[in-house]
C-alpha positions in Angstrom: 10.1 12.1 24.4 13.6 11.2 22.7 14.9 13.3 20.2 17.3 10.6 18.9 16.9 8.5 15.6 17.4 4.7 16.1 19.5 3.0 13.6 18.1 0.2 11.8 18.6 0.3 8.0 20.6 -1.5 6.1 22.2 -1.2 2.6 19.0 -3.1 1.1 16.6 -0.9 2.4 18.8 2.2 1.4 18.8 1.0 -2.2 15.4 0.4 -2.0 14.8 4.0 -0.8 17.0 5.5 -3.5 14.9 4.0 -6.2 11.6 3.7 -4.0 11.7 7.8 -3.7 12.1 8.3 -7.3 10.4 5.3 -9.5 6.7 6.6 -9.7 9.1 9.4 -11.7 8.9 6.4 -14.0 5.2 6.0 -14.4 3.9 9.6 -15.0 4.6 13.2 -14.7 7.6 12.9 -17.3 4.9 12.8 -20.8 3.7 16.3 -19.1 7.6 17.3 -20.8 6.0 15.7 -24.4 3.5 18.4 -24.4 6.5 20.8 -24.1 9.2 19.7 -26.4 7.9 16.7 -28.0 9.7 13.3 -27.6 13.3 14.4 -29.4 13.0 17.8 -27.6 12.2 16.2 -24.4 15.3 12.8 -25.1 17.9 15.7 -25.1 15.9 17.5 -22.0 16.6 14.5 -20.1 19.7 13.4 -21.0 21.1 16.8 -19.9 19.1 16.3 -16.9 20.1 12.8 -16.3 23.9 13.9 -16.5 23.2 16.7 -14.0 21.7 14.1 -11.5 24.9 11.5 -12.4 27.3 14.5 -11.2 25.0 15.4 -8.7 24.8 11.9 -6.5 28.5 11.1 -7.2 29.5 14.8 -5.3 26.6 14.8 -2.7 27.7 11.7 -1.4 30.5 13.1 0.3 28.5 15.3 2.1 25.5 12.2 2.7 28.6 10.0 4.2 30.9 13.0 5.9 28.0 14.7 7.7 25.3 11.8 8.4 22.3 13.6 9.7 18.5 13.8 9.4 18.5 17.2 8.1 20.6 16.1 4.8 21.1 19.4 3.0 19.9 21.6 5.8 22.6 20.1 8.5 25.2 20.7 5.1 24.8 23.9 4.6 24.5 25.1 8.3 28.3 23.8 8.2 29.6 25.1 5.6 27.9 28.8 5.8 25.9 29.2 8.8 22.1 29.4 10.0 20.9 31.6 7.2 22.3 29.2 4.2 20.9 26.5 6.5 17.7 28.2 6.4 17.4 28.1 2.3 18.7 25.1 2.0 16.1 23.3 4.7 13.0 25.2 4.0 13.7 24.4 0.0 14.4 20.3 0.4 10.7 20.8 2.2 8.6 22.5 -0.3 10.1 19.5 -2.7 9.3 17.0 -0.3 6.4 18.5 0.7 4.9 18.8 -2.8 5.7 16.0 -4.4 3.4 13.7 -2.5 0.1 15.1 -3.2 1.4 14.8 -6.9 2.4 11.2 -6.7 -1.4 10.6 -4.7 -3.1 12.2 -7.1 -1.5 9.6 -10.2 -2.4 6.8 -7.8 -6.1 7.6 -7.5 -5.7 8.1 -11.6 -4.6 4.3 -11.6 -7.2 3.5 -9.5 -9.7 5.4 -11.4 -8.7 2.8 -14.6 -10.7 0.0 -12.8 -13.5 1.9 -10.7 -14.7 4.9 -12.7 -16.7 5.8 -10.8 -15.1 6.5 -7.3 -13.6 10.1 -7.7 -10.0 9.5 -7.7 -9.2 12.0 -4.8 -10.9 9.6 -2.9 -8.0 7.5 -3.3 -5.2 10.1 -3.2 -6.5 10.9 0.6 -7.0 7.1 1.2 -3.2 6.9 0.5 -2.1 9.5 3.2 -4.0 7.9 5.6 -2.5 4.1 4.9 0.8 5.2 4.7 0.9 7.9 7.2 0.1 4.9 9.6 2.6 2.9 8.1 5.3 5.2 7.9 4.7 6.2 12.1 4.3 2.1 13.5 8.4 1.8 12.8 11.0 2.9 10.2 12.4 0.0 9.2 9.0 -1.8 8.6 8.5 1.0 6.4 11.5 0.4 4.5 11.3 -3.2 4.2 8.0 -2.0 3.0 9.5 0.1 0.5 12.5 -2.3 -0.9 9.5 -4.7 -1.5 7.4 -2.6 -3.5 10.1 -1.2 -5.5 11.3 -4.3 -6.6 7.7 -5.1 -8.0 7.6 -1.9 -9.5 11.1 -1.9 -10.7 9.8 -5.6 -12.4 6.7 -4.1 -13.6 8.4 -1.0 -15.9 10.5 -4.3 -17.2 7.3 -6.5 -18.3 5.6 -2.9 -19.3 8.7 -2.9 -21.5 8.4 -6.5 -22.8 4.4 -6.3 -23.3 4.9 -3.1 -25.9 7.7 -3.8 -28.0 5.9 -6.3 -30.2 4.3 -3.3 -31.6 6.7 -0.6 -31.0 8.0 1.3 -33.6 10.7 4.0 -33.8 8.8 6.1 -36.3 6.0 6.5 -33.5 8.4 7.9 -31.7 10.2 10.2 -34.0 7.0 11.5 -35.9 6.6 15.4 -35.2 9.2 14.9 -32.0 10.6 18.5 -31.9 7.8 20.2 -30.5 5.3 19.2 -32.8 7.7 19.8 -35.8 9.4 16.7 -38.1 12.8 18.5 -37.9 15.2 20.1 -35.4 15.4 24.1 -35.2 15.5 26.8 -33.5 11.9 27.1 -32.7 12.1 23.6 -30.8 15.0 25.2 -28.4 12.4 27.0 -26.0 10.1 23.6 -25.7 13.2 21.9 -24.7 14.0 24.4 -21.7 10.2 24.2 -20.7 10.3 20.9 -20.6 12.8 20.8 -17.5 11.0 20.4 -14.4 9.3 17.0 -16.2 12.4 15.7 -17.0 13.8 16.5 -13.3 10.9 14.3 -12.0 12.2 11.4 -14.1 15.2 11.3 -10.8 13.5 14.1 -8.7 14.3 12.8 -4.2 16.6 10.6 -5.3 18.6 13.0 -2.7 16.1 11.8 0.3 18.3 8.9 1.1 20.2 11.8 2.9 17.6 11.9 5.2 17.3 8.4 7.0 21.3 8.9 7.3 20.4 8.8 11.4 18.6 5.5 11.2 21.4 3.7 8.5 23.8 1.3 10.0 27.5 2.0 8.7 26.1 4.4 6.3 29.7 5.7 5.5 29.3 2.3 3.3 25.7 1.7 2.8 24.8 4.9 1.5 27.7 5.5 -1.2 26.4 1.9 -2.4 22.9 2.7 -2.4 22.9 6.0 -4.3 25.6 5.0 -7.4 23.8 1.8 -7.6 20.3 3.5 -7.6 21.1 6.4 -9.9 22.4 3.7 -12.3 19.0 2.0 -12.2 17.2 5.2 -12.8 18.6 6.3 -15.5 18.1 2.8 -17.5 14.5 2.6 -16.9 13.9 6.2 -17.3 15.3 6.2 -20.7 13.8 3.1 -21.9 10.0 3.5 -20.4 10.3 7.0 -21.8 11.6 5.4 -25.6 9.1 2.0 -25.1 6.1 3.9 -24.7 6.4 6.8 -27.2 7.1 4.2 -29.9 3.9 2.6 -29.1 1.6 4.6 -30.7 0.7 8.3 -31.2 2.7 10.0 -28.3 0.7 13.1 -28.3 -2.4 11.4 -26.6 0.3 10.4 -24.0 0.9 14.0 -23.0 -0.8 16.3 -19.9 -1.9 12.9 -18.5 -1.6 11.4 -15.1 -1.2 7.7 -16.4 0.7 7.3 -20.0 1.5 4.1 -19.2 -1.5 2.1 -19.1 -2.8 4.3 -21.7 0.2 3.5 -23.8 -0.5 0.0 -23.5 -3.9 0.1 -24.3 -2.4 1.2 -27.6 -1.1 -2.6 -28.4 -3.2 -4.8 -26.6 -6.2 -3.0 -25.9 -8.5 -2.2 -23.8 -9.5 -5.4 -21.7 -6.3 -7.5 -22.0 -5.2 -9.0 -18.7 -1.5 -7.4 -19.5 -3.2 -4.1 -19.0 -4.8 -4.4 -15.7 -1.9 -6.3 -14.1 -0.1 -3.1 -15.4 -2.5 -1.1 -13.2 -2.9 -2.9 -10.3 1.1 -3.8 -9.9 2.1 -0.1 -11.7 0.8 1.6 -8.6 3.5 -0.4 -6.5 5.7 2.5 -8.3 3.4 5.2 -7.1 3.7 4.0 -3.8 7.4 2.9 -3.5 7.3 6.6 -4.1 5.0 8.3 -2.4 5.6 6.6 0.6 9.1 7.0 0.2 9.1 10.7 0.2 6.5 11.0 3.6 9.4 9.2 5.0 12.2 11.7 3.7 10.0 15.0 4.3 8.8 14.0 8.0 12.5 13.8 8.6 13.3 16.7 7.0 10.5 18.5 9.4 11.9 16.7 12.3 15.3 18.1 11.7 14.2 21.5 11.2 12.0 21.4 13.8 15.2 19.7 16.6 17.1 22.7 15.3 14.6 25.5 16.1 14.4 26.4 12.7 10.7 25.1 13.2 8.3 25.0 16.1 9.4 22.4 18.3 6.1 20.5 18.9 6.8 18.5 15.1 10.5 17.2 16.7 8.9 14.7 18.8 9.8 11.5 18.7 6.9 8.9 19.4 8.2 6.9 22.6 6.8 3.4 21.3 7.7 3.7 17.7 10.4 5.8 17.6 9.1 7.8 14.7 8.9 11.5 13.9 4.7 11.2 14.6 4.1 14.6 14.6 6.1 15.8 11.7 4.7 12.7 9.6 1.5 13.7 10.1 1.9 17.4 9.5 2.7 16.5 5.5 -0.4 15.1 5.3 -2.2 17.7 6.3 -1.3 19.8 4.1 -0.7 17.1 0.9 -4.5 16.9 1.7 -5.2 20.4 1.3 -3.3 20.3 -2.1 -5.4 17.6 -3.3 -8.9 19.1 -2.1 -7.7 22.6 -4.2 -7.7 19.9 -7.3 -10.4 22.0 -8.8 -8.4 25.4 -8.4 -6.7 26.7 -12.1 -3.7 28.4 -11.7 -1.1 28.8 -14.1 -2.7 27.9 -16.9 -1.7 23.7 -16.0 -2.8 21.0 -14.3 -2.5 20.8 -10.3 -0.3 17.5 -11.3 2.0 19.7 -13.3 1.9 22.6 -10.7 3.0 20.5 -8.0 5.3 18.8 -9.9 6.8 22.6 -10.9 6.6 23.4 -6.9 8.7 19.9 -5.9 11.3 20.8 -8.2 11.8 24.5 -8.0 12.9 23.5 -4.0 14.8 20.8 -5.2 17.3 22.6 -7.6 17.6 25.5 -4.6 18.7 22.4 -2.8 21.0 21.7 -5.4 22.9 24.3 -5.7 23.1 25.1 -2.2 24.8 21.8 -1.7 27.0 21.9 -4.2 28.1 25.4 -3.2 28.4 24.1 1.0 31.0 20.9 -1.2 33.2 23.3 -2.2 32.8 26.0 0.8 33.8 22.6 3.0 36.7 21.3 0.9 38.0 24.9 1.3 37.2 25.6 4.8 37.5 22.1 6.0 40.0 20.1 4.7 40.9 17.8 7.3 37.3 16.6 7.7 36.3 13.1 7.6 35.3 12.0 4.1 34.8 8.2 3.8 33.6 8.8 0.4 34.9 11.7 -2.0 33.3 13.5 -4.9 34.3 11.8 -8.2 36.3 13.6 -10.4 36.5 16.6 -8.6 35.7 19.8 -9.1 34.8 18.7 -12.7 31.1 17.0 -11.3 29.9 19.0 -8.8 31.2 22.1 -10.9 28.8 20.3 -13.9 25.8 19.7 -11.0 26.5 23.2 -10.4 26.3 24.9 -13.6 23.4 22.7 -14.7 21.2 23.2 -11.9 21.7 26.7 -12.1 20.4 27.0 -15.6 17.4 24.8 -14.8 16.5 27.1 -12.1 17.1 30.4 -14.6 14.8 28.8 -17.3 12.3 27.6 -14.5 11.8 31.1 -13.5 11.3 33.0 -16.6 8.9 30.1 -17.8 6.7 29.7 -14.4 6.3 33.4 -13.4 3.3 32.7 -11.5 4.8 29.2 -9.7 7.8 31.5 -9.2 6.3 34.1 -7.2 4.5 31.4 -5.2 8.0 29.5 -4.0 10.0 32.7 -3.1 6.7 34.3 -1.8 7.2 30.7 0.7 10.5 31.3 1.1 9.9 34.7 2.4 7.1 33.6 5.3 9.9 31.0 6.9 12.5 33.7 6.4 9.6 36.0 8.9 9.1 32.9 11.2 13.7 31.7 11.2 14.2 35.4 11.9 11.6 35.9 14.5 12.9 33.0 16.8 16.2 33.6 16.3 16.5 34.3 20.0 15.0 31.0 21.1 18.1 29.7 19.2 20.6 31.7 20.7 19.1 30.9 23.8 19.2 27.5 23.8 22.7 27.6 22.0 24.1 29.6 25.1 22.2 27.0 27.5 24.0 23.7 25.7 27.4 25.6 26.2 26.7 26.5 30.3 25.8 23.1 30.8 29.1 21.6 29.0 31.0 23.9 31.1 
């Protein structure tokens, strides 16, 4: 079997990726922040959030367009510090990407769930895998054409959701008891606001996953810059205003710790049978799956590249001879997104398994973060004569900001998910066991590659 990537996605499809990964963001997962800080606490959560991201994509495109590979943050940091950083960096990007899906299937059987109450909506979430699981091994860029379609319907549907509300949205909605419960700012509303940063993070959370189909993007040293300012641009305007549109609608509160505060929201001003509100159901999941089946795209490649490198076992860096696709490492996702979604009855933590999986995605993502910002500046030192078609904007003020912000987020995520915490690192530690145990296969097969250049 090849262990090569073909090439076929163009600036379109990378757009549509960029937004695809991140839109169902858009749909749910963010009101779980409203039961934290309240709608005011949780506007200034995600403005500081949505800055961090801005800084973010306009410094990790330098390393997306310099260093074009499947691994993405993994194949960054093994550059800039070696095959331990390489390790953190990899085996965090796949808890996110390996997390967030079972999240995102869960909201889609929630959707579903709207119209047939009584088919139990993990029913659905496992129907999903096993659609786009298929879909994601017959050929990459059907996938993405795929994707780019469904995120322009879902990109449409957050517009008409919009339009449909704001007859009957008012501002006061919004504002009433926004700080945490509380009419007026204080101190007391500070804590809810730092809680509330791992919903806010899911607003934009795989944006970053765009990386990861690098291999398989014509001229991405073009394409990709394009994709990821244009589609942080977009992500930021609808985050804001579904977030604004549907507190104002009605009492935000019964918005919170739900899986679908959109149709819910709507409900609110048209009711419960309007034709407005099932076309917001049946095209709103289009979000959920631009996403969902976005990300099985990005983690199977991050799998695959782990896997090429040694730094997993082999057997999930096959490539399937007829489609060209990742097969294995596609399926192995699943598997365990499935197991996720079967433990749906499990407490822990004292939240949801929607807002624990949520928590899990993002703790890996900011370790991502910072590991990437730190491997921009370790290159830009140790490596300035390297090939950068596009540089870090205002450098080293934004990725020094990405930096600093993500760090915080990660501080405040540990001291307020203790129990999630333990569970990550505890993760972290078990690939440490299995990247140290084979480092000799490695070596081995580094020492090979050089004998048979020679």
């Amino acid at each position: 079997m090849s262990s090569n990537l073909k090439a076929t996605l163009n600036g379109w499809h990378l757009w549509g990726l960029a937004v695809g990964l991140v839109i169902s963001g858009e749909y749910f997962g963010w009101s779980y922040g409203w039961d934290k800080a309240g709608t005011l606490g949780f506007l200034v959560t995600s403005i500081l959030i949505a800055i961090m991201y801005t800084t973010f994509i306009f410094s990790f495109t330098e390393l997306t367009t310099s260093i074009p590979h499947a691994g993405g943050p993994f194949a960054y940091a093994r550059r800039a510090f070696g095959p331990k950083m390489a390790y953190v960096a990899g085996f965090a990007t796949l808890i996110e990407f390996v997390f967030a899906p079972p999240a995102i299937a869960m909201a889609i059987g929630a959707y579903l769930n709207v119209q047939f109450p009584n088919i139990d909506p993990k029913m659905f979430a496992i129907g999903a895998y096993v659609i786009f699981v298929f879909l994601n091994i017959i050929g990459v860029q059907i996938a993405a054409t795929f994707e780019l379609f469904v995120t322009i319907l879902a990109i449409v549907e957050l517009l008409v959701f919009m339009g449909v509300v704001s007859p009957g949205f008012s501002m006061s909605n919004f504002v009433a008891n926004g700080w945490a419960g509380q009419s007026d700012f204080s101190m007391a509303a500070i804590p809810g606001i730092v809680a509330a940063i791992p919903f806010a993070i899911w607003f934009f959370l795989a944006i970053e996953g765009v990386a990861m189909a690098a291999e398989e993007a014509k001229d991405p040293k073009t394409t990709i810059p394009r994709a990821y300012i244009a589609g942080i641009l977009t992500l930021v305007f609808l985050a804001i205003g579904v977030m604004i549109f549907a507190g104002g609608a009605g009492d935000w509160k019964a918005l919170s710790n739900i899986n679908d505060p959109l149709p819910q929201a709507m409900k609110m001003i048209v009711g419960d049978n309007s034709g407005w509100l099932h076309m917001l159901v049946w095209i709103g999941l289009f979000g959920l799956i631009a996403s969902f089946h976005g990300i099985i795209l990005g983690y199977s490649r991050q799998i695959f590249a782990l896997s090429r490198a040694g730094f997993m076992p082999k057997y999930f860096g096959a490539i399937n001879d007829k489609y060209q696709t990742p097969h294995r490492a596609i399926i192995a996702g699943a598997v365990v997104g499935v197991a996720a979604i079967m433990s749906d009855d499990m407490q822990f933590n004292g939240m949801t398994l929607t807002a624990n999986l949520i928590t899990m995605s993002v703790f890996g993502a900011i370790v991502m973060y910072i590991v990437s910002m730190m491997s921009l500046f370790a290159l830009r030192k140790n490596e300035p004569n390297l090939t950068r078609p596009f540089k870090a904007v205002a450098y080293p003020l934004f990725p020094m900001i990405a930096l600093v912000l993500a760090v915080i987020s990660l501080v405040t995520m540990i001291y307020y998910n203790q129990s999630l915490t333990m569970m990550f690192f505890g993760l972290m530690a078990l690939g440490y066991i299995y990247f140290n145990m084979t480092q000799h296969h490695r070596d081995a097969s580094a020492d090979n590659a050089i004998a048979i250049k020679a």
